[in-house]
C-alpha angles and dihedrals in degrees: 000000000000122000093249097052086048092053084041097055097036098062097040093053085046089051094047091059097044086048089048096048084050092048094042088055088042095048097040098031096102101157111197124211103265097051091046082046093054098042093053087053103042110132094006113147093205145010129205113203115215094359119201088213085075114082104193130186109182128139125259090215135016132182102216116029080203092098124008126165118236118184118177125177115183120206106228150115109280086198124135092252103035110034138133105254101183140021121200130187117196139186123215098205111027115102096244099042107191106078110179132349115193124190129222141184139203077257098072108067100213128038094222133154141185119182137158099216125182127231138196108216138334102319143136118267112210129209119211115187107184121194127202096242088067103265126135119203108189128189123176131188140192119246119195102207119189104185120019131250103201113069 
């Protein structure tokens, strides 16, 4: 066997199995609601449950779950040492739960966030809106989805 064939086979045969071990997480990483949910919270100090600091629009019903608009505003400080570091939306019925999680600083001067997410069937979305002092405000809706989004 030359020199070339062996680093061509070599690598090939290197980048099959790290494709296989992604594809195999990807396949199998079906993360349900309450370990999304838990893994959002972890090391918070306090939530608070259906928090009027979230402003969320999102539709009651929807015919298709393929695109539907999510917008969500929190009312807090932007300042360097009270500010709102991450945003999650979560799904409590789709087979991969944590839809988006989008990351702020003091920097930005509003924690907003417009997103078409997908769902799978008639569920609650919940809004999780973390600071960095170690709060939690949640908000959750309920979404009635005819046809799904997630195949």
């Amino acid at each position: 066997m030359e020199r070339r064939d062996f680093l061509k086979n070599s690598s090939f045969a290197a980048l099959s199995l790290a494709g296989v071990d992604i594809f195999a997480k990807n396949v199998s990483g079906k993360i349900g609601f309450e370990e999304a949910y838990e893994d959002a919270i972890k090391g918070v100090k306090k939530i608070y449950k259906d928090s009027e600091k979230i402003k969320l629009k999102i539709p009651k019903e929807v015919k298709k779950g393929l695109v539907v608009p999510v917008e969500v505003d929190i009312d807090y400080p932007m300042k360097e040492d009270r500010y709102i570091e991450h945003i999650y939306i979560l799904a409590t019925k789709n087979p991969v739960a944590k839809i988006i999680k989008a990351n702020y600083t003091f920097i930005n001067a509003k924690a907003y966030l417009f997103v078409n997410i997908k769902l799978s069937e008639t569920q609650d979305v919940a809004i999780l809106a973390r600071s960095n002092i170690g709060e939690i405000f949640e908000k959750r809706k309920r979404v009635k989805v005819a046809i799904s989004g997630c195949s």
